[in-house]
C-alpha positions as CSV (number, residue, x, y, z in Angstrom):
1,X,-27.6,-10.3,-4.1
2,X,-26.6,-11.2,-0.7
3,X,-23.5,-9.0,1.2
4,X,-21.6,-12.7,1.2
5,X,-22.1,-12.4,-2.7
6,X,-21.1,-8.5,-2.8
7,X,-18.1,-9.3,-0.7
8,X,-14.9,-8.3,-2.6
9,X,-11.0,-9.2,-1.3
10,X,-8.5,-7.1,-2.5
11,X,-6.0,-9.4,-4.0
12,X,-7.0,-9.9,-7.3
13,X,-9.7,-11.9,-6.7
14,X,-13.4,-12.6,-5.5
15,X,-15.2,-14.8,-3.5
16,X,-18.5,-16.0,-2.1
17,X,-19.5,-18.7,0.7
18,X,-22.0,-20.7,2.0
19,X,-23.0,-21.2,5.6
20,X,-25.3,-23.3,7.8
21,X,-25.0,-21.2,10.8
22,X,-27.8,-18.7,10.7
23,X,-27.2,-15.1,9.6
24,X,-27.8,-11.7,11.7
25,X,-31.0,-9.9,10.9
26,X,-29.9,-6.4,9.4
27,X,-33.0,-5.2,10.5
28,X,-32.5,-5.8,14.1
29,X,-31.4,-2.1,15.1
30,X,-29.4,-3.8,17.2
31,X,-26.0,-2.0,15.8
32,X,-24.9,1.7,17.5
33,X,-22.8,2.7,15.2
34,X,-21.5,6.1,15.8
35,X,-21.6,8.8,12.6
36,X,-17.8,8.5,12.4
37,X,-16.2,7.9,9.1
38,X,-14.1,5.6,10.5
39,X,-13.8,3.4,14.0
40,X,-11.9,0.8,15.8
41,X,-13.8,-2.0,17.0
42,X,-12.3,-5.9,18.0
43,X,-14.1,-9.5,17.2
44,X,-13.9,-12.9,18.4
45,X,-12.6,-15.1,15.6
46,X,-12.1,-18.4,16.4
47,X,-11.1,-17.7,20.2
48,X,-9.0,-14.5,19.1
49,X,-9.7,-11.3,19.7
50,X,-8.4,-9.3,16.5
51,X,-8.8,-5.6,16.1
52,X,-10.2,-4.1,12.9
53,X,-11.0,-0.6,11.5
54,X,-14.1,0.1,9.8
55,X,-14.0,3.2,7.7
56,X,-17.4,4.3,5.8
57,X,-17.3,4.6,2.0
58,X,-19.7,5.6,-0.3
59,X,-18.7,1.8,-2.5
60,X,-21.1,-0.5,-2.8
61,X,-19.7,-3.6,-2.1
62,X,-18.0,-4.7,1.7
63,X,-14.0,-4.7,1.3
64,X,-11.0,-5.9,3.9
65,X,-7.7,-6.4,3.4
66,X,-4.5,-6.3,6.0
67,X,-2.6,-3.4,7.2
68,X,-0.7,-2.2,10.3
69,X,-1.5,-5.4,12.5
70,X,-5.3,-5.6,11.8
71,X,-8.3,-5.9,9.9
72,X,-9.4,-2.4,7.7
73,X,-12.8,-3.1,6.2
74,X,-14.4,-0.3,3.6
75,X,-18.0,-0.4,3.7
76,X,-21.3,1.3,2.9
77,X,-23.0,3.4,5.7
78,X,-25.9,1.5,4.8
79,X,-24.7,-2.1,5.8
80,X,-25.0,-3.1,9.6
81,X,-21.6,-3.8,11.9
82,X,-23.7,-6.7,12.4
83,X,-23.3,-7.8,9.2
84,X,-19.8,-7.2,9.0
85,X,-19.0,-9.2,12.0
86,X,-20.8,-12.2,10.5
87,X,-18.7,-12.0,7.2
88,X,-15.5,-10.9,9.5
89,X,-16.1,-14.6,11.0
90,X,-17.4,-16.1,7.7
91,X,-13.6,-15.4,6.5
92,X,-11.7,-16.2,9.7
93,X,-9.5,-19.3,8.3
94,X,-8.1,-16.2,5.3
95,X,-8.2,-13.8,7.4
96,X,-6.5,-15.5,10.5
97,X,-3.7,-16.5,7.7
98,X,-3.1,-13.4,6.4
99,X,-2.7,-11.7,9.8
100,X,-0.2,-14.1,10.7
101,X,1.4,-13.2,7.3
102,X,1.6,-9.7,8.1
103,X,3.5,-10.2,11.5
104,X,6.4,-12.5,10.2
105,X,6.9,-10.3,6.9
106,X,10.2,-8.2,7.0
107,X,8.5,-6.1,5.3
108,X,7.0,-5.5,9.3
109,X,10.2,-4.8,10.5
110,X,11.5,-2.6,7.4
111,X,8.2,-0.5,7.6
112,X,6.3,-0.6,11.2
113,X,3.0,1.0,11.6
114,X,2.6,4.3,10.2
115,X,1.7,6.9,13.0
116,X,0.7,10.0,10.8
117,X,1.9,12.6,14.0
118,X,4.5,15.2,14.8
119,X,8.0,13.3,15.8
120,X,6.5,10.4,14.1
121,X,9.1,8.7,11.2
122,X,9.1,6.7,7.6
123,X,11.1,5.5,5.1
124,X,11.9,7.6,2.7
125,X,14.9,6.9,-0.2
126,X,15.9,4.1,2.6
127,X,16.4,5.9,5.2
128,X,14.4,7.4,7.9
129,X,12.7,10.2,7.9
130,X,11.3,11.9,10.8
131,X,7.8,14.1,10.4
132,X,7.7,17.9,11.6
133,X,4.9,20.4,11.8
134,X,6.1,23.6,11.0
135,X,2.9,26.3,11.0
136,X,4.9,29.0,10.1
137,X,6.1,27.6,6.7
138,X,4.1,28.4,3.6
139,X,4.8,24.8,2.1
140,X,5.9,21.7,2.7
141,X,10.2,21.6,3.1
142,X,12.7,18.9,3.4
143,X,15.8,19.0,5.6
144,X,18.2,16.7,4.1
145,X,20.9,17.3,6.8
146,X,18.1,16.6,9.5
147,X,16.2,14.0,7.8
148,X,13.4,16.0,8.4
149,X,9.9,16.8,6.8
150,X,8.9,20.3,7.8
151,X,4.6,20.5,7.3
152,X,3.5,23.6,7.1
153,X,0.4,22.6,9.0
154,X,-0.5,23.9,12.7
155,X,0.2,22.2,15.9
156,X,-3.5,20.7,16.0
157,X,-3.3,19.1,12.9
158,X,-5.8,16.4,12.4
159,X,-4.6,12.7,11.5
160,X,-5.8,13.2,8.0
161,X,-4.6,16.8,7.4
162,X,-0.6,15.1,8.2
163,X,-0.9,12.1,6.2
164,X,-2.8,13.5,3.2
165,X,0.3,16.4,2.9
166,X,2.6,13.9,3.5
167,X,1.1,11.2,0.8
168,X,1.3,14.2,-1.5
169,X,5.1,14.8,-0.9
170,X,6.1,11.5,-1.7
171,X,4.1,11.0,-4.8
172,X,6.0,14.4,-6.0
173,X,8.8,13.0,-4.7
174,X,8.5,10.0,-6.7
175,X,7.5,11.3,-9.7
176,X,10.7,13.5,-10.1
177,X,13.0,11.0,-8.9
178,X,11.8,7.8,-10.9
179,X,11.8,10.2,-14.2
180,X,15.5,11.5,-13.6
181,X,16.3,7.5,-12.9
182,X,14.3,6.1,-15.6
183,X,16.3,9.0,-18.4
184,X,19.7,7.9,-17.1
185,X,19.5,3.9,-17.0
186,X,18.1,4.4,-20.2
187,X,20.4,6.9,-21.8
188,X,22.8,4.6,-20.4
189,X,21.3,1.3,-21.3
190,X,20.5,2.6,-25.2
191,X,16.6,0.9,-24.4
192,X,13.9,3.5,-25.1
193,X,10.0,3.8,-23.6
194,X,7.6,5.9,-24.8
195,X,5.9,7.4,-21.4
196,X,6.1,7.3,-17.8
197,X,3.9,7.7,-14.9
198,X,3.4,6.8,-11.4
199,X,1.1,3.8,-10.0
200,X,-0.7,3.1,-7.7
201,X,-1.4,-0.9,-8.1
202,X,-1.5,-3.0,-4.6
203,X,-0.1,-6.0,-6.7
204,X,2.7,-5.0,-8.4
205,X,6.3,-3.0,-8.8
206,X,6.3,-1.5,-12.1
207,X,4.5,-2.3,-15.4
208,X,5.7,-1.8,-19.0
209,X,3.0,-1.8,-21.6
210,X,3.5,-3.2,-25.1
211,X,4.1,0.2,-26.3
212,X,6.4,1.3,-23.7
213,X,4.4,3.1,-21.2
214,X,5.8,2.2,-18.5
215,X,4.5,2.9,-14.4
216,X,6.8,2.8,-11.8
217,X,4.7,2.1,-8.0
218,X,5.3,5.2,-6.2
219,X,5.2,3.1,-2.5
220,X,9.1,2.8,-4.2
221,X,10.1,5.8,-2.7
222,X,10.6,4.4,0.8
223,X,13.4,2.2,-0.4
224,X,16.9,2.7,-1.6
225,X,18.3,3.6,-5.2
226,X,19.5,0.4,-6.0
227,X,16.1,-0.9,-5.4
228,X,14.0,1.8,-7.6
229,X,17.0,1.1,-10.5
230,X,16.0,-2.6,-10.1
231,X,12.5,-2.3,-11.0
232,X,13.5,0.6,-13.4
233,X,16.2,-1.8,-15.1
234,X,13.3,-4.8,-15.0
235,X,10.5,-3.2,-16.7
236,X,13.0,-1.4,-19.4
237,X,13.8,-5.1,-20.5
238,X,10.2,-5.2,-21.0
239,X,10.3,-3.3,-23.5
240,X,12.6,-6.1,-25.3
241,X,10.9,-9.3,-24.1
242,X,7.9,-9.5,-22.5
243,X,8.2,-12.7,-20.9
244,X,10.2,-13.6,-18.1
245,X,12.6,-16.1,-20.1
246,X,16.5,-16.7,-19.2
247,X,16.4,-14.1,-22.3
248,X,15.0,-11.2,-20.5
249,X,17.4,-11.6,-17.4
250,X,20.0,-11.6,-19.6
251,X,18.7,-7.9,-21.2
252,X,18.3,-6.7,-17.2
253,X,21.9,-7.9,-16.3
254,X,22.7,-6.1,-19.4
255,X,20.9,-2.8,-18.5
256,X,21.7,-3.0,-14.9
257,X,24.7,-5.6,-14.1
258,X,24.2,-5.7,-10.8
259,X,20.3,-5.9,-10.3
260,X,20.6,-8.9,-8.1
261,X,21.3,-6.6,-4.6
262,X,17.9,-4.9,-5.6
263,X,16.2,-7.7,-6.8
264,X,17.3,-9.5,-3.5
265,X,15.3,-6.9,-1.1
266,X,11.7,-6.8,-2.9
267,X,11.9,-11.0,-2.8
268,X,11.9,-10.7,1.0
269,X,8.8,-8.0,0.6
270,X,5.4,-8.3,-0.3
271,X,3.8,-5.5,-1.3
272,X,0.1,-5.6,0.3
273,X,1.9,-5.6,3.6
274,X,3.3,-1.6,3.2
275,X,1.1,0.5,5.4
276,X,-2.0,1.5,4.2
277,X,-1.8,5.3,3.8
């Protein structure tokens, strides 16, 4: 199998191409990669310089998507930057498009690059919260009244070290929030579910399962209340009507009468544009 046939995009689908130009030899040694996990690097497609991050997995297969105004490629330490570069080029025309994407979404503007450093901020709840590091705390705290995340991590914190203690926050976070908001809408609403948990899906809001499971995206936590009730409200109808008939509206207007403000903001958003974290 060739790396154009391993080669795996992250949007729900895969896909292979042909090419008459001739391909780099792997075997060249002509690559001098440095034994970092992960490195930014630029390439020439189609007249434009573009930036992309290449980050070292242990997967098998070559992966890219979009994130924070460039291209982030997972790969194997054993396939060449060579080889990379060819497919970066090999997928110019989809790649070129979804860059453009990225810089007209509002979902830009709402969420700019993520900068994973003291004084840096997010969204959190919709509204913005700025990042601390706080070395003499035992645990991570939360100043409401200063919209502040206190890390209890020292002053030399590595990149990873803040964003990993921060990514754990939120999912927390998230997980007690979405539960307390899923029990009232539906105490409220009288519709029942049988379990909830958080997701992770690059595709998707919320998902309700025939037999009520339902998983609420955790990435919901940057955004308002009247957004997370929105989805919470949507996938509750679910577990009337599956489909998305004038039927099943008509049980979310019921559970949540005014969904629309909610529904209104994730329309404008697309979901594989949030920061990669």
């Amino acid at each position: 199998m060739t790396l154009l046939e391993q080669f795996l995009l992250p949007f729900g689908f895969s896909e292979s191409t042909s090419s008459t130009s001739e391909k780099p030899n792997p075997s060249s040694g002509s690559d001098k990669e440095k034994n970092s996990t992960k490195k930014h690097r630029t390439v020439a497609l189609q007249g434009q310089t573009v930036p992309w991050l290449l980050k070292r997995t242990r997967r098998k297969t070559v992966g890219m998507s979009i994130g924070q105004g460039m291209i982030q490629v997972n790969a194997p330490k054993w396939v060449p930057v060579s080889d990379i570069e060819y497919i970066l080029k090999e997928k110019s025309n989809w790649l070129l498009a979804r860059l453009a994407e990225w810089y007209q979404s509002d979902q830009h503007r709402l969420l700019p690059e993520q900068q994973w450093a003291h004084g840096a901020t997010l969204q959190y709840l919709g509204k913005p919260m700025t990042l601390a590091l706080a070395p003499q705390l035992k645990q991570v705290q939360f100043d409401d009244f200063r919209r502040e995340l206190q890390l209890a991590l020292s002053a030399d914190a590595r990149l990873e070290q803040i964003r990993d203690s921060v990514h754990a926050w939120l999912q927390s976070q998230a997980k007690r929030f979405f539960a307390a908001r899923l029990k009232v809408i539906s105490d409220q609403s009288g519709r029942q579910f049988s379990k909830f948990s958080l997701s992770n899906a690059r595709g998707r809001w919320g998902s309700c399962s025939e037999d009520g499971h339902i998983r609420l995206n955790w990435r919901l936590i940057h955004f308002g209340q009247d957004v997370i009730d929105y989805v919470i409200a949507h996938e509750l109808a679910h577990t009337h009507t599956m489909d998305h008939s004038a039927s099943f509206w008509d049980e979310v207007a019921e559970i949540l009468p005014n969904f629309e403000e909610g529904k209104q903001v994730l329309r404008k958003i697309r979901l594989d544009a949030l920061p990669t974290f």
